[in-house]
C-alpha positions in Angstrom: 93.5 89.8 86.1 94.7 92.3 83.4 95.3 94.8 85.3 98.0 92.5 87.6 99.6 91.8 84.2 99.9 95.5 83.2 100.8 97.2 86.1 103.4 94.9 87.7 105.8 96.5 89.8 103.7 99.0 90.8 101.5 100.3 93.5 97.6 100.3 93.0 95.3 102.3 94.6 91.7 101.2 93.5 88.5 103.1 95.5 85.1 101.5 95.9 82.1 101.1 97.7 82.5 99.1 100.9 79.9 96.5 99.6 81.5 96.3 95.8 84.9 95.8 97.6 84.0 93.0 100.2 82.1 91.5 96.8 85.9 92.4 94.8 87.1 90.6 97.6 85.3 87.3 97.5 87.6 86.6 94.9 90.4 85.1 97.3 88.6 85.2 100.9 85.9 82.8 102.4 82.5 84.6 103.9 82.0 83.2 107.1 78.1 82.2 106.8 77.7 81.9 110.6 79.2 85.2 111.6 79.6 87.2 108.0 83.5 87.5 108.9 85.4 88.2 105.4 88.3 85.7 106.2 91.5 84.9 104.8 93.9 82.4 104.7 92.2 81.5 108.0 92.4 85.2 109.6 89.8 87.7 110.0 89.6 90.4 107.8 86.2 92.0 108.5 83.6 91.4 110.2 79.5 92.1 109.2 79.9 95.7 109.3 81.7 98.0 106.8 83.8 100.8 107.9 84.2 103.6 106.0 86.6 103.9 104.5 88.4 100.4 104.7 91.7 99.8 103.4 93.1 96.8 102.3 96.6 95.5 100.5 96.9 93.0 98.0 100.3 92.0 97.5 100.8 89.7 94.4 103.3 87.4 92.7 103.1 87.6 89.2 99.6 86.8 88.7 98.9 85.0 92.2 97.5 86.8 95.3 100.3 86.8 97.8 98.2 88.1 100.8 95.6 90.5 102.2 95.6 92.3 104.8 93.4 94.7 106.7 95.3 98.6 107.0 94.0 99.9 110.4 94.2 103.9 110.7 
């Protein structure tokens, strides 16, 4: 992921569509078939529906995904 690469160090912000995110997102997680639950690294992220707006951090290590987690506000 370029974008990793150039902006290391640094915080990200990146805005989306619900949808195009959980989709962005499919990247690293695992889709639940039987309940549509976004999971990672066996914990639930999201569920079916899409709040909006829904806030996530990625935090990296050079160019591997560290861990995700869901921001409640």
């Amino acid at each position: 992921m370029n974008w990793v690469r150039r902006y290391k160090g640094k915080r990200i912000v990146i805005v989306s569509h619900g949808a195009a995110t959980k989709f962005a997102l499919l990247k690293w997680c695992k889709l639940n078939k039987n309940n549509y639950e976004l999971e990672y690294d066996s914990k639930r992220l999201m569920g079916e529906e899409l709040s909006s707006p829904e806030i996530f951090k990625l935090e990296f290590l050079e160019n591997e995904i560290q861990n995700i987690t869901l921001i409640k506000y």
